[in-house]
N, C-alpha and C positions, 0 to 999 in steps of 0.2 A: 291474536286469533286463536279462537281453542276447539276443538274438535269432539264432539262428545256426544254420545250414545249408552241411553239404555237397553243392555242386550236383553229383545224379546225376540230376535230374528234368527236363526243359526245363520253364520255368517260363512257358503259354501265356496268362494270365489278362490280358495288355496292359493292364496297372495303370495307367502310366502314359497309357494313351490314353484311360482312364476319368477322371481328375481333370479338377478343373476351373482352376484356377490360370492355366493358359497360358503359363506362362514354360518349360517343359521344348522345347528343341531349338531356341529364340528364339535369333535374335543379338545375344546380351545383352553386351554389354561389359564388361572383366572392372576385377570392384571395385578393387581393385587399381593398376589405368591410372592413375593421377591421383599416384601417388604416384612411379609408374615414369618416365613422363615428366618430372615436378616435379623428375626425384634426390633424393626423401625416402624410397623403399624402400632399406632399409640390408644392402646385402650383406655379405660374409663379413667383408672386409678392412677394411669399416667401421666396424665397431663400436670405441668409444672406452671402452679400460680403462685406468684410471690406475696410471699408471706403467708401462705395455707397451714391454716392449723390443723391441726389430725383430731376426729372422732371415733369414740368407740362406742357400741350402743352396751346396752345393760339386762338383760332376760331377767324377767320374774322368773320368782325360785317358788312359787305355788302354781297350783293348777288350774283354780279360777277361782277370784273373788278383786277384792279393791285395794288399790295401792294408797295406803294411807296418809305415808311420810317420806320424803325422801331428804335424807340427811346429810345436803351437800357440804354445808361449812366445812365436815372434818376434811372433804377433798379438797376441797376449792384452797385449805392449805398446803396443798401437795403441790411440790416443784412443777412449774411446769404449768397447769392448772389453770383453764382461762373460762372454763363453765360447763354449770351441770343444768342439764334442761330434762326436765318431764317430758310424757308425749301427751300434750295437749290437742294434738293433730295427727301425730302419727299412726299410722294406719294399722289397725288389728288385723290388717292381713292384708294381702298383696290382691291391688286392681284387678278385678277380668277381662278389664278392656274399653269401657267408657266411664267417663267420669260420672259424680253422683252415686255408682249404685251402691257404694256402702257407706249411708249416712254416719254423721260422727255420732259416736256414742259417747256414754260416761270417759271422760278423759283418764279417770282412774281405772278404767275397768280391766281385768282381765282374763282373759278368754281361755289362754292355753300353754302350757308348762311352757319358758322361757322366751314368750312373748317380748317384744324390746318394751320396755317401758322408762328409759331414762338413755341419755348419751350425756359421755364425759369429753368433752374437748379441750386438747391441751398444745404445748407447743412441737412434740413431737410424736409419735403412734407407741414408742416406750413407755410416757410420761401418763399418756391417757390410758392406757391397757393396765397399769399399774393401779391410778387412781379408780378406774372400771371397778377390778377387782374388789378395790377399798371399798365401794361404796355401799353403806348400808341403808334399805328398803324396808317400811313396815307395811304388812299386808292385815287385810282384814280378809282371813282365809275360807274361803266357803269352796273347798276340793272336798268335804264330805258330802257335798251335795250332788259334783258330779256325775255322768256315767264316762266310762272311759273303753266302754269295750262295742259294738255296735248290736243292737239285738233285732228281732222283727217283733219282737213288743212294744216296740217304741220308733218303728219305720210307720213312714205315711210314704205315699204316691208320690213319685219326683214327678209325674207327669200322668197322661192319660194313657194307660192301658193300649197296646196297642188287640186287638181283639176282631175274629173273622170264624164263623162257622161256627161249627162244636166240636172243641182240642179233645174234651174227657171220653164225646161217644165215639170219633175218630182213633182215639189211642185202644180203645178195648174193642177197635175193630180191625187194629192192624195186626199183619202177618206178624209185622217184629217191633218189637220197640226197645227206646233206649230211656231210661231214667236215670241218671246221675247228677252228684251233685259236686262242684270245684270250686275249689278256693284259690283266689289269687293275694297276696300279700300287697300293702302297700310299697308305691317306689317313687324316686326322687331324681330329680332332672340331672342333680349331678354337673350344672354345666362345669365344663374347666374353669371359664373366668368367674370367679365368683362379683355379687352383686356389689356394686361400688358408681359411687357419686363423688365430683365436685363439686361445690357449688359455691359461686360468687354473683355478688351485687353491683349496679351502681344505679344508687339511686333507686327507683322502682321498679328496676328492670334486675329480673334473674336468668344468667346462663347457668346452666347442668352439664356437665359431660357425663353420660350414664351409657349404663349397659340395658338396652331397652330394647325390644320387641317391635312396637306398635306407637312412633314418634307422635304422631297429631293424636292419637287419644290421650298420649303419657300425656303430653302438654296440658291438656283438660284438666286429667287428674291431677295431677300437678299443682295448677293454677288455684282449684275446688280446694285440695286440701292445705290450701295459703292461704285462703278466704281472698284470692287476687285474679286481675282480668286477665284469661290465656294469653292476652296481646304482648302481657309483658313477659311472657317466658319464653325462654329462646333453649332449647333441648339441642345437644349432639351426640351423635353415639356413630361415628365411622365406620369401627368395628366392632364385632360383639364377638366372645366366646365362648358362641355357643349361649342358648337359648329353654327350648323345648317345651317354653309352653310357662316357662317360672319367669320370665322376665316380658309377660305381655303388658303386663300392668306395672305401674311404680309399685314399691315398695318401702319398707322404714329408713333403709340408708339416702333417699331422696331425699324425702320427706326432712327426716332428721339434717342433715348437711343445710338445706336448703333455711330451716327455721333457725341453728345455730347461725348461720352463715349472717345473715340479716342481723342476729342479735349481735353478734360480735364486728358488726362491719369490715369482714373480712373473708377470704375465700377459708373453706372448711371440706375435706375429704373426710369419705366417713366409708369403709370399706369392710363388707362383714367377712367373719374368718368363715373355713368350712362349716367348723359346728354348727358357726349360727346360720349359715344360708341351710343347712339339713333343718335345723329347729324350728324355722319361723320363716321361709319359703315355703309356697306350698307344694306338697303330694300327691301323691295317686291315689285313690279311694284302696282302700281295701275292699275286695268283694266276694262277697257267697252268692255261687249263680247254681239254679237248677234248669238240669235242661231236660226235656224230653221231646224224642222225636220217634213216630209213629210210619212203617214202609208199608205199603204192599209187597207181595208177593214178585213184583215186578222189581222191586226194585226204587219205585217211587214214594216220597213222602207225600204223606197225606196227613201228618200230624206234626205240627213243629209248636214246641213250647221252651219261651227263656226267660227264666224271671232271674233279679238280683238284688243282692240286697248292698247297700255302697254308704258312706260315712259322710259326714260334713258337721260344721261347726253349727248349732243354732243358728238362726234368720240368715243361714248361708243359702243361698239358692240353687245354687252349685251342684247337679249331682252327674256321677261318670256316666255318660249313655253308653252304659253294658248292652244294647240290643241293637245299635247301632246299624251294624251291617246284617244283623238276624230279619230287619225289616225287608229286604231288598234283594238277599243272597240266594236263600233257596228256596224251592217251593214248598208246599204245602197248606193250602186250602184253609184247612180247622188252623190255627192258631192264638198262642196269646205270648203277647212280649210285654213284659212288666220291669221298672224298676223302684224301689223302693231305698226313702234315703231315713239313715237311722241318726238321730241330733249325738251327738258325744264330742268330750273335752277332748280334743287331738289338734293338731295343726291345721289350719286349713285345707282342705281338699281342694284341688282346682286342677287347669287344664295341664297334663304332661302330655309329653309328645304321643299324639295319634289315640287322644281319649273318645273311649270307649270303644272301639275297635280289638285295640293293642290287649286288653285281656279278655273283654268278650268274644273275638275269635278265637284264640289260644284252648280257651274251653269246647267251643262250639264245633269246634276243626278236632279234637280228641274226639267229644262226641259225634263225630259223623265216622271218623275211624272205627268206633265201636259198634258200629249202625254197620259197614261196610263187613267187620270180619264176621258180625252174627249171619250174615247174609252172606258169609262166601263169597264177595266180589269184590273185585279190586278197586280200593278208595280213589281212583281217578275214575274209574266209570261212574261210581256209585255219585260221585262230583257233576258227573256230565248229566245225567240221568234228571238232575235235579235243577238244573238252572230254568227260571220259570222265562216266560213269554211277557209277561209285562206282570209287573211290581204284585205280589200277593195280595189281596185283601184291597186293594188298590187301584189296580187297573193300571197305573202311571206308564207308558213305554221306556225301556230303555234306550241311550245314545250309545254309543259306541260301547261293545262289551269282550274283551280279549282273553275271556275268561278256559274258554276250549282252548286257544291256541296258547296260551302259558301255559296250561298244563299237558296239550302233547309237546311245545317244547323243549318246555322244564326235563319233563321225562326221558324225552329221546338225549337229550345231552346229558342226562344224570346216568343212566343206564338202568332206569327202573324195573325194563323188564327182568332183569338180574338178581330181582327180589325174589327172596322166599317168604310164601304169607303168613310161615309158622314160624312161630315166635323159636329162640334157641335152637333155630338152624345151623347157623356159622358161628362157628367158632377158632379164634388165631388163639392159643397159647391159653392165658390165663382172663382172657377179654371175649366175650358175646359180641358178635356185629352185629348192627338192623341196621335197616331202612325206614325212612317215614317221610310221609309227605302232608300239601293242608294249603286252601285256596289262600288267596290276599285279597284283599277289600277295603276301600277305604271311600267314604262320600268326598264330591269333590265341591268344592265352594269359588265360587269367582266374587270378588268384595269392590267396592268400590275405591279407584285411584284413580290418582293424574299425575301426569310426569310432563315436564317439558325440553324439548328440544331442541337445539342450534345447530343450525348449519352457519360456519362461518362463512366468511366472505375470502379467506383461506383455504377453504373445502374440507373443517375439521369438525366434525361432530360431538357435541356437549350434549349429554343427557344428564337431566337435574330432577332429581325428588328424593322425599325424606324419606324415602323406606331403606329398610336396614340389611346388611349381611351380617347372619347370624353363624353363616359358617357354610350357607346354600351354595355360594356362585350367584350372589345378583350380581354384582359391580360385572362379571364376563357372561352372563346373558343378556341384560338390558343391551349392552355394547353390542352384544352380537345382532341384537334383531335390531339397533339402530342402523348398524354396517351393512345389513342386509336389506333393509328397505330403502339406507338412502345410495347404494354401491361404493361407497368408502372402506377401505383397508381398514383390517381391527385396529390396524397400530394408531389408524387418524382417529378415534371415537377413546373420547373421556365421558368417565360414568363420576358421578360426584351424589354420594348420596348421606344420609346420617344425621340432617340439620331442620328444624323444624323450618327453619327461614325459606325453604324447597317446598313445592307443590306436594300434598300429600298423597301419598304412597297409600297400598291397602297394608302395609308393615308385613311383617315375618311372623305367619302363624299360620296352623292351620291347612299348609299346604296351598295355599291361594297365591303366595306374594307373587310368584316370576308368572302365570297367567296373567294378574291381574294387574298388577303395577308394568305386567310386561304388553298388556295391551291398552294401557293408556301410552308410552311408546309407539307401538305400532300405530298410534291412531296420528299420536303428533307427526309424525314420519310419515303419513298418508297425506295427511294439508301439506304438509313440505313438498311433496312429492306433484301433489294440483298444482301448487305455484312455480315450481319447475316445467311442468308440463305446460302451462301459460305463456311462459317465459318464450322454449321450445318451438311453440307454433302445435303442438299436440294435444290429443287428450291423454287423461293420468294413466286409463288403462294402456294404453299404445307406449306409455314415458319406458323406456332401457337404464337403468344405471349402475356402471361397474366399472372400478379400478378411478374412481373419482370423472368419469364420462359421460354426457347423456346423448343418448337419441332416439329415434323410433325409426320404423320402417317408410322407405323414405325422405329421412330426414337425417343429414349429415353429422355426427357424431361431434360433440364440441366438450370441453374440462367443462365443468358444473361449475366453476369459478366465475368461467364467461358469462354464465345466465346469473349472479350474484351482483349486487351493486352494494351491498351488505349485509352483516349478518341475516339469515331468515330463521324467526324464531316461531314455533307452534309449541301450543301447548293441548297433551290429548288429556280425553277424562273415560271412563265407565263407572257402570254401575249395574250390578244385576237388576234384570228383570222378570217377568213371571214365568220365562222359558226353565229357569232352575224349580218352577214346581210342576212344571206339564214336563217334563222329561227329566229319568233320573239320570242324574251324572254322577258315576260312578269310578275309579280305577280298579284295577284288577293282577291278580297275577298268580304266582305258584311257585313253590315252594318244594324242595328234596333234599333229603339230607342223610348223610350216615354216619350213623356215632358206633362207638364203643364202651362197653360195657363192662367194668372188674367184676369178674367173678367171686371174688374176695372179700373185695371194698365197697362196691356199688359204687362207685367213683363211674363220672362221665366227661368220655374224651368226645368230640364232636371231629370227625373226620375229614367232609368235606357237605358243601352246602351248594346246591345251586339254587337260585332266583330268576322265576322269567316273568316282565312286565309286561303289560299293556296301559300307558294313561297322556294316551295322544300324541301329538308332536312331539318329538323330544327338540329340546331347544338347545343342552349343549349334552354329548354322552357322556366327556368329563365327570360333570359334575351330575349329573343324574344317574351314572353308577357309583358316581361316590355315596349319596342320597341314598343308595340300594342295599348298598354296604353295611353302613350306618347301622340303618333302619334293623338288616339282620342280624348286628351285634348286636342288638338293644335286645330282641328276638330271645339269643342265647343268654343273654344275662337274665332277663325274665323265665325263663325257661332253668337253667339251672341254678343260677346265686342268687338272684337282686331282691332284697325283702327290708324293709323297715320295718324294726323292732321295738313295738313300744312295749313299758312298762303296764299292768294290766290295774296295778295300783295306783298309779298317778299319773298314768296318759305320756309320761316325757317320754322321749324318743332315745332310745338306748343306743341305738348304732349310727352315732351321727356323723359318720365321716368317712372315709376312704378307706379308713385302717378296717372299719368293721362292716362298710355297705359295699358288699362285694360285685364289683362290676370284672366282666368280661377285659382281661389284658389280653396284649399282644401273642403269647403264648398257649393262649387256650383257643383262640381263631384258628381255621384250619384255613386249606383254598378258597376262596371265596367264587364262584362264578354268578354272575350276571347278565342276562339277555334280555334286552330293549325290544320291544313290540313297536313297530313304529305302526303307526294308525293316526289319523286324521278324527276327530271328534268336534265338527262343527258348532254342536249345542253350547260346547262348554264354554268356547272362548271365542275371539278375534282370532285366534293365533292360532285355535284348533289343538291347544292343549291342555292338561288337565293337571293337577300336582302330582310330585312325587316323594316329598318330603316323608311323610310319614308311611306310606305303603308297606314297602318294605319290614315293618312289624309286624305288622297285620297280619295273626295266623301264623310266623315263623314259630313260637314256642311249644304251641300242638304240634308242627312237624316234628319237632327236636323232642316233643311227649311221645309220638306217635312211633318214634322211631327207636325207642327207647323198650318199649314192650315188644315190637319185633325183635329189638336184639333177646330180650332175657325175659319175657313175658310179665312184666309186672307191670300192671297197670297204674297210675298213678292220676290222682285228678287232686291233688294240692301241690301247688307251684311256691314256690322253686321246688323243683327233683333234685335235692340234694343227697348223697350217700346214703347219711339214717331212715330215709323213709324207704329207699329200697332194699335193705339191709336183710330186715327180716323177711322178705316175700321171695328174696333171690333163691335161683334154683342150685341144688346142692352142687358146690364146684368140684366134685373128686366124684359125681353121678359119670357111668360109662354113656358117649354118646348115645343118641336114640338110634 
């Protein structure tokens, strides 16, 4: 039996605030933990097949043209040495999510500085990384053809215009305006686990253990670039480390494992090192965004303009929605939101964590600060003043919006009033303090899943589907809202997920999975719930279930066991329907923070940071401040280090690793606080929740920019704000206070 609904209805019946259980939105810790820490959960690269021969894949050493020769004999005599394979199939760049959409091309072709074009597989990962190294490539080089740097001579339209009123006669009629122009750097997912496959045969049938995202689409692609029927690929990925947006799609370590693996009739791991998951995973666009924004006198915009300019590989389709949240965020009547994608020889540009948001607020959230102190008023009113009534240019209504109440909570626990709004106020020793602050915004998506459910005949709860933990908390939310709906103890509820041979999941991206895969759950847990209630003598709404008990009023309380004669298995499904374009769904939140500032150095400490959400139900706090957390390191890295460095002559990617792509450590985190919005948002979901995964970015790097000119007045609109760029603009450090 399966239970399934296209959500066009907002579903107001707050099911889950009716049960009785009490584990739904607990900071339950996830079951999982014990195995993570121990190193007993077995990721991709782990897995032990007898007799797995180890690959290594091979980067072109030009920037783009055709691979002419590959000159295996001299390896294929090297110890060890069991084959060298072209990529006939292999993918010139990593899926976005369903199969098909990057036709094969020239199997010689290459696209961009150290692209995989060959894997050496051999008996041991010594044997093959040696003969790797050996192997000589003839290219037919056309990198003087390229361009390698992004221009607006050579951008078209990633999309239609977004466009309302007139920007130009509203900007020369406004009391104040803002024109600037920001640049953000491109950036790199970085996950910890890097990308790794095994893959073995038997017969016509292939198993993968991979690190993947998005299971029933990988399968597809998968399948697509084997020239074979999806029926015969069986995908698992338990655990992932870590995600963000580079492992939604397969990529060349599949692919490659997968077509050795078959030639050699045998399992084959093929595991890229960092460098190559930096070179040929894809990035973050690099962007030039201009923004202007036009107030009145009052205080309100009446002009909102953000155009940008962002990168991609030729016939990529790909480009960052830089305007993202600019559609939706604030008012202003007259507007135009543009983005423009420019063709150049670089790595593939695709989805990182919380694209187009993640650097289009960062800018947007600066510019509104600057909008704020031309105006004399303080950037959380200038914030309030502007949130519009329904969508700009649109009309759309909005669902649930926590946007006022994070930012006076943010503030009251940060101690905002404590601000001074002149920049080189405070100062301790040889450091400038400030303050900054800057909204959070992120579109929310509910996607289609199914998951299914058992209740044993034991009274112990199985939840099955192939969607993945990427590092979220699915395996202890799913659990919790099965526990919850059917009143079973978390310790009775096994979460089993990671296997394509499981009901498909909406996967891990995007911020949708635990909504969406979490109310195809809810739904199966609903039929369960009618059929108890049958059982009963009841109806479902009157059914009671806790501590593995059911009853209703009236009705004598019995173990759930006794109304069981065996397993009861439901299976739920959803799928969006046209309620996600009659109503925006949104999340929200705020942001504060205070850094310090060398007088000396332009060196920045970040002090302390608070975060206050709103985006629905929260389903576990655990793991949804951890989500928060996250999301504002990524913030601070964006904001002061994180930058991919290409060469401006041949596109390769200069900093490709850990040593040189400087992420946020342990030590440069200050206190972190986090404050959870609880709210109900009907529209979004079943379950009346919304993501949180990526929020948390959104906008944090304008605070940390923002706050940054309050300490020492320099303003800065090229990200990362590293020392040199405020070097020269710093105020003289031995000037007597004002």
């Amino acid at each position: 039996m399966t239970m399934s609904d296209t959500y066009d209805t907002p579903d107001t019946r707050d099911m889950l605030d009716r049960t009785r259980q009490g584990v739904i939105g607990k900071p339950l810790d996830r079951p999982e933990g014990g195995l993570k820490v121990a190193g007993q959960a077995t990721y991709a690269a782990e897995y032990a097949r007898e007799s797995c021969a180890e690959g290594v894949l091979v980067g072109a050493t030009i920037s783009t043209g055709r691979v002419t020769a590959i000159h295996k004999d001299e390896v294929l005599a090297m110890p060890g040495v069991l084959g060298v394979y072209a990529a006939p199939q292999m993918l010139r760049r990593p899926a976005q999510g369903t199969a098909g959409e990057a036709p094969l091309q020239d199997p010689s072709r290459v696209d961009y500085p150290m692209q995989p074009v060959a894997l050496v597989v051999a008996e041991t990962f010594e044997q093959a990384t040696t003969a790797a190294k050996a192997l000589r490539i003839d290219y037919d080089d056309a990198s003087t053809s390229a361009r390698f740097l992004p221009t607006h001579e050579t951008a078209e339209a990633a999309k239609e215009p977004v466009t309302a009123g007139d920007l130009e006669a509203a900007l020369r009629d406004a009391a104040y305006v803002i024109d600037a122009n920001f640049t953000t750097p491109g950036h790199a997912s970085a996950a910890m686990e890097p990308h790794a496959a095994v893959a073995e045969w038997d017969g016509d049938d292939l198993t993968l253990w991979g690190s993947l995202q998005m299971i029933a689409f990988n399968v597809a692609e998968l399948a697509d670039s084997l020239g074979i029927d999806p029926d015969h690929v069986r995908i698992l990925s338990p655990y992932v480390g870590g995600g963000f947006g580079s492992k939604l799609g397969i990529s060349h370590e599949a692919v490659a494992a997968s077509l050795a693996a078959r030639e050699l009739g045998r399992p084959v791991r093929v595991v890229m090192s960092r460098q190559q998951v930096f070179q040929s995973i894809m990035r973050r666009s690099e962007t030039v965004q201009r923004i202007r924004l036009g107030a009145g006198a009052d205080g309100r915009l009446t002009a909102f303009g953000h155009e940008a300019l962002v990168s991609n590989l030729p016939e990529e389709s790909f480009s960052e929605p830089v305007t993202q949240a600019s559609e939706f965020l604030y008012a202003g009547n007259n507007r135009l939101l543009a983005v423009r994608k420019s063709d150049i020889t670089r790595l593939t540009a695709g989805s990182v964590r919380a694209p187009g948001e993640a650097v289009g607020m960062q800018a947007l959230e600066v510019a509104i600060d600057e909008l704020a102190i031309a105006m004399n008023l303080d950037p959380v009113e200038l914030r309030k003043r502007n949130l519009p009534e329904t969508v700009p240019g649109e009309g759309t209504p909005y669902s649930s919006r926590r946007l006022v109440e994070a930012l006076d909570a943010g503030a009251a626990a940060f101690g905002w009033d404590q601000r001074s709004p002149t920049p080189c106020a405070r100062r301790e020793g040889e450091w400038w303090i400030g303050m900054g602050m800057s909204s959070a915004a992120r579109v929310n998506i509910l996607a289609k899943a199914e998951a299914r459910v058992t209740l044993t005949a034991q009274g112990h709860v199985v939840v099955e589907t192939d969607h993945t933990d990427i590092g979220t908390g699915s395996y202890a939310i799913f659990g919790q809202i099965a526990a919850e709906m059917l009143g079973q103890p978390i310790d009775r509820t096994t979460v089993k997920l990671g296997d394509s041979l499981l009901p498909a999941g909406s996967g891990s991206g995007g911020s949708w999975g635990a909504s969406s895969t979490g109310s195809a759950v809810f739904y199966a847990c609903e039929a369960i719930r009618a059929t108890l209630a049958q059982a009963l003598g009841c109806s479902a709404d009157d059914l009671i279930l806790q501590d593995g008990k059911a009853w209703a009023e009236g009705v004598e309380a019995r173990p759930v066991t006794d109304l069981l004669t065996q397993d009861l298995t439901r299976t739920g499904r959803i799928e969006p329907g046209e309620l996600m374009e009659k109503v925006n769904q949104s999340t929200y939140g705020a942001f504060f923070c205070e850094v310090a500032v060398n007088a000396f150095t332009g060196e920045t400490r970040l002090r302390r940071m608070t975060g206050a959400f709103g985006f629905g139900r929260v389903l576990n706090a655990k793991t949804a401040r951890s989500q928060c957390i996250g999301g504002m390191v990524w913030g601070i890295g964006s904001a002061l280090t994180e930058e991919l460095s290409f060469d401006t002559r041949d596109g390769h990617l200069v900093n490709h690793d850990l040593a040189e792509y400087h992420m946020p450590v342990h030590a440069d985190i200050p206190p972190m606080e986090v404050i959870l919005l609880e709210e109900r948002d009907a529209d979004a979901s079943p379950l009346q929740s919304k993501g949180v995964g990526e929020l948390g970015i959104c906008g944090a790097a304008g605070a940390i920019a923002n706050a940054i000119y309050n300490a020492c007045g320099v303003r800065l609109r090229d990200f990362p704000m590293t020392p040199d760029k405020l070097l020269a603009d710093l105020p003289d450090p031995f000037a007597p206070a004002a």
